[in-house]
N, CA, C and O atoms as CSV, one atom per row, in Angstrom:
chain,resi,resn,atom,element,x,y,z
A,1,UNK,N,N,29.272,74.626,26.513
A,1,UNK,CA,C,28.837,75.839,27.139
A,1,UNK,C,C,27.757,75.441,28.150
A,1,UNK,O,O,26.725,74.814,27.909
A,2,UNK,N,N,28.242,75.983,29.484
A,2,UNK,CA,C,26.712,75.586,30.228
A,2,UNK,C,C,26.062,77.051,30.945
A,2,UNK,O,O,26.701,78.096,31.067
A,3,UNK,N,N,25.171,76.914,31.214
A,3,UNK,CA,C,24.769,78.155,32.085
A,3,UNK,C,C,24.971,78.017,33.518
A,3,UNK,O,O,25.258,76.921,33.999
A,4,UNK,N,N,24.784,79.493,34.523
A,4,UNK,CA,C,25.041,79.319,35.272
A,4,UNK,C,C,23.842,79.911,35.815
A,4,UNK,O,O,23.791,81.012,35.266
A,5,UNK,N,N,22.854,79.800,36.579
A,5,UNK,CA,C,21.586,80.307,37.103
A,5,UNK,C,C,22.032,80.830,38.228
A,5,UNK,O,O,22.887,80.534,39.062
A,6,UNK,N,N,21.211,81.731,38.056
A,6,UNK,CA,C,20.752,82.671,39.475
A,6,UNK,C,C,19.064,83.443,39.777
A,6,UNK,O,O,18.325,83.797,38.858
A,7,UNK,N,N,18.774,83.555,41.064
A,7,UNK,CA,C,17.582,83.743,41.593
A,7,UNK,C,C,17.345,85.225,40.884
A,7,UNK,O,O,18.360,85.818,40.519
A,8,UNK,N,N,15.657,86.046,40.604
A,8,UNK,CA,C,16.015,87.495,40.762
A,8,UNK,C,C,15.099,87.954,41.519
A,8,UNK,O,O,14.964,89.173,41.627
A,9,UNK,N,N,14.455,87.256,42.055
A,9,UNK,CA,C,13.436,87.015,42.783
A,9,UNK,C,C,12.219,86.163,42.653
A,9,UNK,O,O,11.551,85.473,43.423
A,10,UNK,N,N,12.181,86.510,41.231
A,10,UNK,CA,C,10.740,85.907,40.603
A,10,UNK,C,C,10.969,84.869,39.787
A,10,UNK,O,O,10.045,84.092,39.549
A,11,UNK,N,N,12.330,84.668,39.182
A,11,UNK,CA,C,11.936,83.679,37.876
A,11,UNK,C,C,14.195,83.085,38.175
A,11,UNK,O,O,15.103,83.875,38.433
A,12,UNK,N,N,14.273,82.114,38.059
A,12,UNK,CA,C,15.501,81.883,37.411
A,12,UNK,C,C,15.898,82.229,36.189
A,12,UNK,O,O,15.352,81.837,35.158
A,13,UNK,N,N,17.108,83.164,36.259
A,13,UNK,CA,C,17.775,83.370,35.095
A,13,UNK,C,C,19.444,83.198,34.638
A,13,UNK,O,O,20.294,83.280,35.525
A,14,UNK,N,N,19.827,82.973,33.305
A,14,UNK,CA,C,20.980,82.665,33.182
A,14,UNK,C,C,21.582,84.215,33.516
A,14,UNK,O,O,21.111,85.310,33.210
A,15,UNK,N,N,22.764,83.882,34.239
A,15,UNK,CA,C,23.606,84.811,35.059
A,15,UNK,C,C,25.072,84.909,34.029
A,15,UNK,O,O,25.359,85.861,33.302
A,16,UNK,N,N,25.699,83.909,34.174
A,16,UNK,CA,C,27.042,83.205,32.838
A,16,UNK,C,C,26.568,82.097,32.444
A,16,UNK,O,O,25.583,81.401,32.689
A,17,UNK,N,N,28.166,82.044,31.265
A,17,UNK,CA,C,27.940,80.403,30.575
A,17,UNK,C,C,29.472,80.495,30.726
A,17,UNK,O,O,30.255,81.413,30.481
A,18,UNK,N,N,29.641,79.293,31.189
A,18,UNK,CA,C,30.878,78.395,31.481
A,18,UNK,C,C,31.373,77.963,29.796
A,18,UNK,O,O,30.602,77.651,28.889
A,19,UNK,N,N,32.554,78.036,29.737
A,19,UNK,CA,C,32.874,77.141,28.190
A,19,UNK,C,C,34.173,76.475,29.036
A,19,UNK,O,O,35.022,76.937,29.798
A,20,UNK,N,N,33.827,74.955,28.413
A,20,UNK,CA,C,34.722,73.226,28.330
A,20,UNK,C,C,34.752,73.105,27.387
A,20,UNK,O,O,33.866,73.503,26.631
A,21,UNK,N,N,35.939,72.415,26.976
A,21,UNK,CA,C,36.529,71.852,25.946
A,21,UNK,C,C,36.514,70.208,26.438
A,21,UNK,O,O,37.091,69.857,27.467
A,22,UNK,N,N,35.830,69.330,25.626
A,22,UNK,CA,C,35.810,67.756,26.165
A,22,UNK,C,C,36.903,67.478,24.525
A,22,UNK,O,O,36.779,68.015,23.424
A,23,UNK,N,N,37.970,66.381,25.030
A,23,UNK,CA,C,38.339,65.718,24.056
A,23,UNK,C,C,37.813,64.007,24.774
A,23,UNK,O,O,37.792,63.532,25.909
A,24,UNK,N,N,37.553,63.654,23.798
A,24,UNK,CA,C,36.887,62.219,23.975
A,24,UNK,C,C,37.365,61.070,22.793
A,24,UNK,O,O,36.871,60.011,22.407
A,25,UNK,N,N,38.714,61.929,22.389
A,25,UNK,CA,C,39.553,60.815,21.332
A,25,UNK,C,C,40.294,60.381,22.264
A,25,UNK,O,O,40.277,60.460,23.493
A,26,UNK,N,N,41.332,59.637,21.057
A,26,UNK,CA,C,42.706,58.858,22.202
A,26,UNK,C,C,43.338,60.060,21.432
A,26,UNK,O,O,44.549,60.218,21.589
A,27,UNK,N,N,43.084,60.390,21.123
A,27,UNK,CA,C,44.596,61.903,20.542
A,27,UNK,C,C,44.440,63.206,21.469
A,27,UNK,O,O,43.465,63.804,21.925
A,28,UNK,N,N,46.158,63.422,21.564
A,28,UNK,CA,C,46.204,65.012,22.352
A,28,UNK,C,C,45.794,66.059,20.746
A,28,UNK,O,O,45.934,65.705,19.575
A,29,UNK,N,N,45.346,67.202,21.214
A,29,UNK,CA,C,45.297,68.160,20.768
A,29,UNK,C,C,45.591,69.481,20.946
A,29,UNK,O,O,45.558,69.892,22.106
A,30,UNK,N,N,45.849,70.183,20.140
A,30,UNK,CA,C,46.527,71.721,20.790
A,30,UNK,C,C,45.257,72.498,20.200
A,30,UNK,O,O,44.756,72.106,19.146
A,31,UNK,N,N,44.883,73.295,20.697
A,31,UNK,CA,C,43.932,74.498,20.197
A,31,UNK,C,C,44.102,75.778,20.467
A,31,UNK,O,O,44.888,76.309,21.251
A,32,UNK,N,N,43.211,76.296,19.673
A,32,UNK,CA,C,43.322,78.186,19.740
A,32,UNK,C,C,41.606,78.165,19.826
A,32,UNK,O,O,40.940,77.464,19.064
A,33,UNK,N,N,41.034,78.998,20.821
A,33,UNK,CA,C,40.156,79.029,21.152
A,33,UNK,C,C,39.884,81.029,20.971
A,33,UNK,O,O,40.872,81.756,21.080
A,34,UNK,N,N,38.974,81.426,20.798
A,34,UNK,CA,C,38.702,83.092,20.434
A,34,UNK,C,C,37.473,83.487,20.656
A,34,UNK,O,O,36.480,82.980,20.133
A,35,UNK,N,N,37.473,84.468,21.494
A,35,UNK,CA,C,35.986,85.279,22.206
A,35,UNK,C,C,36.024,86.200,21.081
A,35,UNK,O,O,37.156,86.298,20.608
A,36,UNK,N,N,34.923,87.074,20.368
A,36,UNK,CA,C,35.024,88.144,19.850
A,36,UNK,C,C,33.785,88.939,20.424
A,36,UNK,O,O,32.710,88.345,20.521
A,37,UNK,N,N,33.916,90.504,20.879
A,37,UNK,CA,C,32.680,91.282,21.257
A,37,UNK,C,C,32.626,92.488,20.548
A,37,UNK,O,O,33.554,93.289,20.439
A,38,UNK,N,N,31.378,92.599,20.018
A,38,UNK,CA,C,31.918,93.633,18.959
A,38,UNK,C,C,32.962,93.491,18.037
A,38,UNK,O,O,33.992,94.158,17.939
A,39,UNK,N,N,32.749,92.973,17.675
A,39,UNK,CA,C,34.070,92.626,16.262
A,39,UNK,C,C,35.626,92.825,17.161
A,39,UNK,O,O,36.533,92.139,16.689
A,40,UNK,N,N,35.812,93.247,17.762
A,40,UNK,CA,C,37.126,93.216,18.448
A,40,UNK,C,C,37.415,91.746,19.508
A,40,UNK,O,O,36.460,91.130,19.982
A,41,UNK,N,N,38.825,91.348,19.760
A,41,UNK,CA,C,39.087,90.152,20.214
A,41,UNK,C,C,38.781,90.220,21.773
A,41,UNK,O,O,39.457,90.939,22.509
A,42,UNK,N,N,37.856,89.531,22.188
A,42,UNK,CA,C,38.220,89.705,24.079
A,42,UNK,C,C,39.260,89.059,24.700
A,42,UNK,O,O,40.088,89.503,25.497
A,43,UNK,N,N,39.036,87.286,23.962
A,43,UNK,CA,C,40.106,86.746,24.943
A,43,UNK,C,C,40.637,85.915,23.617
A,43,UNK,O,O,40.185,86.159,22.499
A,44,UNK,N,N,41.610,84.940,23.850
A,44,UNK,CA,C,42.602,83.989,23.254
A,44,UNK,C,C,42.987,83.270,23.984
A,44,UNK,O,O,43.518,83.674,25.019
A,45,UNK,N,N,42.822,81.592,23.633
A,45,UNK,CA,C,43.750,80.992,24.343
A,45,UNK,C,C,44.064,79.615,23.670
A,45,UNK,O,O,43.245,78.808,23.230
A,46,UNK,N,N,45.445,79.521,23.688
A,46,UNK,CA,C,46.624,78.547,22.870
A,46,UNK,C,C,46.882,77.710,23.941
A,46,UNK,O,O,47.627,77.817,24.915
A,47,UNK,N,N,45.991,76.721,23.502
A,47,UNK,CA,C,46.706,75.484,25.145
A,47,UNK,C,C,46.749,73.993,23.995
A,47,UNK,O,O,46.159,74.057,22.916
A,48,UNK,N,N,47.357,72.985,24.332
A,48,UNK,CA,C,46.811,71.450,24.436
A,48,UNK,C,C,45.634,70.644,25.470
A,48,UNK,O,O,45.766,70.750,26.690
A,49,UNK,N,N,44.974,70.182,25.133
A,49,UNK,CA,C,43.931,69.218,25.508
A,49,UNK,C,C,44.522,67.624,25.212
A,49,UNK,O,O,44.413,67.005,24.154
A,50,UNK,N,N,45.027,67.267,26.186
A,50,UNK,CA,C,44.927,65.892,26.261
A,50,UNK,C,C,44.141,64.725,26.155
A,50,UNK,O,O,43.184,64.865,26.917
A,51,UNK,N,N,44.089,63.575,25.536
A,51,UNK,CA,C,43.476,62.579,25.373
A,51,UNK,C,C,42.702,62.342,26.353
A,51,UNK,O,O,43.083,62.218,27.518
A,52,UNK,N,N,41.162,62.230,25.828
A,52,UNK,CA,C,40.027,61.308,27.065
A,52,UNK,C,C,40.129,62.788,28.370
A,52,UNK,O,O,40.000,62.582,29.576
A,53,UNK,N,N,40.324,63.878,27.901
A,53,UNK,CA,C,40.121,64.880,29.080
A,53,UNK,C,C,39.637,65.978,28.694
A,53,UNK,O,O,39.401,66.083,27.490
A,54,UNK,N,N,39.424,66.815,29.352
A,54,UNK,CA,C,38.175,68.023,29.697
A,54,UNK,C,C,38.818,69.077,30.223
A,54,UNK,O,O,39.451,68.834,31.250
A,55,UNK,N,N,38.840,70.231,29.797
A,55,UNK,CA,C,39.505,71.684,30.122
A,55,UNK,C,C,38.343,72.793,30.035
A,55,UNK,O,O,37.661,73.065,29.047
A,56,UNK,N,N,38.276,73.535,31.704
A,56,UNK,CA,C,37.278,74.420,31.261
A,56,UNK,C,C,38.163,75.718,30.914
A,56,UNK,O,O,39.151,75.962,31.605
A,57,UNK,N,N,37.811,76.526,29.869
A,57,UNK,CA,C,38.108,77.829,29.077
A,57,UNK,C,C,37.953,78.889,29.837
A,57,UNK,O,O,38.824,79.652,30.256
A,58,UNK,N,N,36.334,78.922,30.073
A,58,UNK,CA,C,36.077,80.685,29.972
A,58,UNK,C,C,35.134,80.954,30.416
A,58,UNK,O,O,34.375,80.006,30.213
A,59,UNK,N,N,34.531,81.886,31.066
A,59,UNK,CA,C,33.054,82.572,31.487
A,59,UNK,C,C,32.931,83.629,30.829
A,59,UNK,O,O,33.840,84.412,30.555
A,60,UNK,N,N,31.350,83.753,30.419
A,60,UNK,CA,C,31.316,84.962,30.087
A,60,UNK,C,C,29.688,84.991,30.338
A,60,UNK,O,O,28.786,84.175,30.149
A,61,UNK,N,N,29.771,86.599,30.961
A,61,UNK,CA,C,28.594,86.937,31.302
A,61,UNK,C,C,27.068,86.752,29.975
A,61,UNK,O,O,26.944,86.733,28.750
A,62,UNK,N,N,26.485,86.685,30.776
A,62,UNK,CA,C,25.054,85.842,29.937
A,62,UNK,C,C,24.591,87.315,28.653
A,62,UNK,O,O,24.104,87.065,27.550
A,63,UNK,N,N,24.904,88.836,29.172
A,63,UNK,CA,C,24.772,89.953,28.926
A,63,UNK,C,C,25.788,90.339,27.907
A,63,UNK,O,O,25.774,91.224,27.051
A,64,UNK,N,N,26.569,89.544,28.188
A,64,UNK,CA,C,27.759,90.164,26.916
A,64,UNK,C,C,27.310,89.862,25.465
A,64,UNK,O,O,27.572,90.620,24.531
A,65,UNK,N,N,26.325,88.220,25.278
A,65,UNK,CA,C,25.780,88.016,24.409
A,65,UNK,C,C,25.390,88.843,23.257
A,65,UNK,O,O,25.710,88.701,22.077
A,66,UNK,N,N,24.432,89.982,23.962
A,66,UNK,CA,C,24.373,91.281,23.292
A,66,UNK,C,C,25.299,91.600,22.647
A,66,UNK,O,O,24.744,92.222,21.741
A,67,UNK,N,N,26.540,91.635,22.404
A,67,UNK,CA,C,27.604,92.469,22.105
A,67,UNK,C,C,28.121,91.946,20.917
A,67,UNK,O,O,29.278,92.174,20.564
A,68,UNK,N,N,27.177,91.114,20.143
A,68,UNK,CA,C,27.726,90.663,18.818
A,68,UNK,C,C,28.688,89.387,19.122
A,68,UNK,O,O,29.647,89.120,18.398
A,69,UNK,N,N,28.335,88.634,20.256
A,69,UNK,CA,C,29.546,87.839,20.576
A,69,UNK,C,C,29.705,86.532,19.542
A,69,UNK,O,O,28.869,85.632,19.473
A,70,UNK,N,N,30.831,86.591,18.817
A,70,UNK,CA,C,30.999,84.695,17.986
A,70,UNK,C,C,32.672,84.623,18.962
A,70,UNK,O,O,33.448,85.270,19.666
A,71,UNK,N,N,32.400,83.244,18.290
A,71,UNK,CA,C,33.176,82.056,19.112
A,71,UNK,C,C,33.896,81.318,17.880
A,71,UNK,O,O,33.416,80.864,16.841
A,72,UNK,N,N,35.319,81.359,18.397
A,72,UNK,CA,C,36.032,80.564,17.273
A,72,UNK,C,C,37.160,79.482,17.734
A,72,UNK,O,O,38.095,79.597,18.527
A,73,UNK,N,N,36.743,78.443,16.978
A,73,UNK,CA,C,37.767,76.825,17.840
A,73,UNK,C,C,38.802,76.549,16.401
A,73,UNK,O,O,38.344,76.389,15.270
A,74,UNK,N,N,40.300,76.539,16.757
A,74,UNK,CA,C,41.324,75.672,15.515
A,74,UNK,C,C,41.692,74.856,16.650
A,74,UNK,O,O,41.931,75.079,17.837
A,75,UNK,N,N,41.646,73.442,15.608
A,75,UNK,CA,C,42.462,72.284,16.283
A,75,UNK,C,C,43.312,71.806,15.731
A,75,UNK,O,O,43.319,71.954,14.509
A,76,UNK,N,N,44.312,71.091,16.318
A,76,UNK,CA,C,45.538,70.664,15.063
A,76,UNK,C,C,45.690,69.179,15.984
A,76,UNK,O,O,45.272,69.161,17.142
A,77,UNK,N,N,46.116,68.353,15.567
A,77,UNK,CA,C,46.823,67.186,16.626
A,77,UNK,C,C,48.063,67.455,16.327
A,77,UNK,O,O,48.676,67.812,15.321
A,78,UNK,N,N,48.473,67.036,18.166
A,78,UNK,CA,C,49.565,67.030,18.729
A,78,UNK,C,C,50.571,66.562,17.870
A,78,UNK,O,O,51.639,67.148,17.693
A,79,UNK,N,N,50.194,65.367,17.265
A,79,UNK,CA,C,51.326,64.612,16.583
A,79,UNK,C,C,50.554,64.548,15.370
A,79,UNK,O,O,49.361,64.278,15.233
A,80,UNK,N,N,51.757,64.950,14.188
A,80,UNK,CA,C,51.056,64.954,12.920
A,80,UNK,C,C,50.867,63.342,12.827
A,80,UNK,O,O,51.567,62.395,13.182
A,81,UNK,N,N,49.271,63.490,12.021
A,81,UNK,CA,C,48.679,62.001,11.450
A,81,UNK,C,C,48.086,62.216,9.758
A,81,UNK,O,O,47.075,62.807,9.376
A,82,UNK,N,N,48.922,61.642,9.127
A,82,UNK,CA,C,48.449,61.685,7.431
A,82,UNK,C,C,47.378,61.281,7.319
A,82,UNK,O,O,46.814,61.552,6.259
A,83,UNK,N,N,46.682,60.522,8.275
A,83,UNK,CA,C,45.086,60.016,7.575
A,83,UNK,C,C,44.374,60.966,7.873
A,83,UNK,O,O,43.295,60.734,7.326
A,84,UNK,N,N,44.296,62.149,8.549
A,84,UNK,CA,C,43.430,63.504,8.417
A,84,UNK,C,C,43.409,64.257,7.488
A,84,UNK,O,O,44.481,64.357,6.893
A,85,UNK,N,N,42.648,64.796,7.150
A,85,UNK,CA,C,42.747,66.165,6.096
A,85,UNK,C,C,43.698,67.177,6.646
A,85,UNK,O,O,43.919,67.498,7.814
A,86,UNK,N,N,44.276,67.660,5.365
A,86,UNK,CA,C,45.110,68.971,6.454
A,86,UNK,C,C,44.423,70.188,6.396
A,86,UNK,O,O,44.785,71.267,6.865
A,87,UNK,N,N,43.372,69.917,5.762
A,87,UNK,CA,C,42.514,71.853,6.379
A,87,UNK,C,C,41.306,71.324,5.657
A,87,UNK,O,O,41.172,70.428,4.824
A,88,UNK,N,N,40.369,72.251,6.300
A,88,UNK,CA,C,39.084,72.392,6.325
A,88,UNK,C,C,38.677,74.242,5.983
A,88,UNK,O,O,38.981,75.183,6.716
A,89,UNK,N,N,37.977,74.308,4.755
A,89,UNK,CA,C,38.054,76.302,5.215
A,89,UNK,C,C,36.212,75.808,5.468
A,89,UNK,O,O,35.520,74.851,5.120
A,90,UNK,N,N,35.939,77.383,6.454
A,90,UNK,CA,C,34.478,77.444,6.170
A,90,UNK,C,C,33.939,77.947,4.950
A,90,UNK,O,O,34.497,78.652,4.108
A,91,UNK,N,N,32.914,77.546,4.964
A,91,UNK,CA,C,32.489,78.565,3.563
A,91,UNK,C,C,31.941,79.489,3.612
A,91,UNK,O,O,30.973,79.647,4.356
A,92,UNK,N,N,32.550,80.659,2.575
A,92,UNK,CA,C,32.051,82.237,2.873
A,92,UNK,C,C,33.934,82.656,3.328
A,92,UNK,O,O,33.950,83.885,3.408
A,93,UNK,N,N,34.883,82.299,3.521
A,93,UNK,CA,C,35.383,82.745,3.918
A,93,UNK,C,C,36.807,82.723,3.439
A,93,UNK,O,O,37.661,83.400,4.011
C-alpha cells in the first residue's frame, strides 16, 4: 500500500493509497484479493501473479478509510506443491 500526497495549502496530505501485490518467489500464484466498506464488498479481484513480478490492484481514496474498510488476500500456487500446507484458518474464525 503506498500513499499518494497532495498539497492543501498548508500541510501535505494523504489524498489515496495505491495497493501492489509483489511476488518475490520463483512460484506463479493466483489470488483473490477483497475491499470491504462497511461490511459490504466494494471490489474483487481473481487474477495470477507471476514469478519475481509486481501487479498493482487498486486505489482507494485515503477517506474511505473511515468506512470500516478491511482488506482480504487468498493465495493458492499455480501448480499444486505437497511441501506446503494446504490451509491456514485465521483465528476467531
Amino acid at each position: 500500500m503506498l500513499p499518494v500526497w497532495s498539497h492543501d495549502g498548508w500541510d501535505d496530505v494523504v489524498d489515496t493509497l495505491k495497493f501492489h501485490l509483489l511476488n518475490e518467489t520463483n512460484r506463479a500464484y493466483t489470488y483473490r484479493f477483497e475491499i470491504w466498506l462497511n461490511n459490504s464488498l466494494f471490489l474483487e479481484l481473481k487474477q495470477e501473479v507471476p514469478a519475481q513480478q509486481h501487479i498493482y490492484l487498486a486505489d482507494l481514496n485515503f477517506d474511505q478509510l473511515n468506512d470500516k474498510a478491511r482488506f482480504e488476500f487468498k493465495f493458492q500456487p499455480k501448480e499444486a506443491d505437497l511441501t506446503l500446507a494446504l490451509n491456514w484458518r485465521k483465528p476467531g474464525k
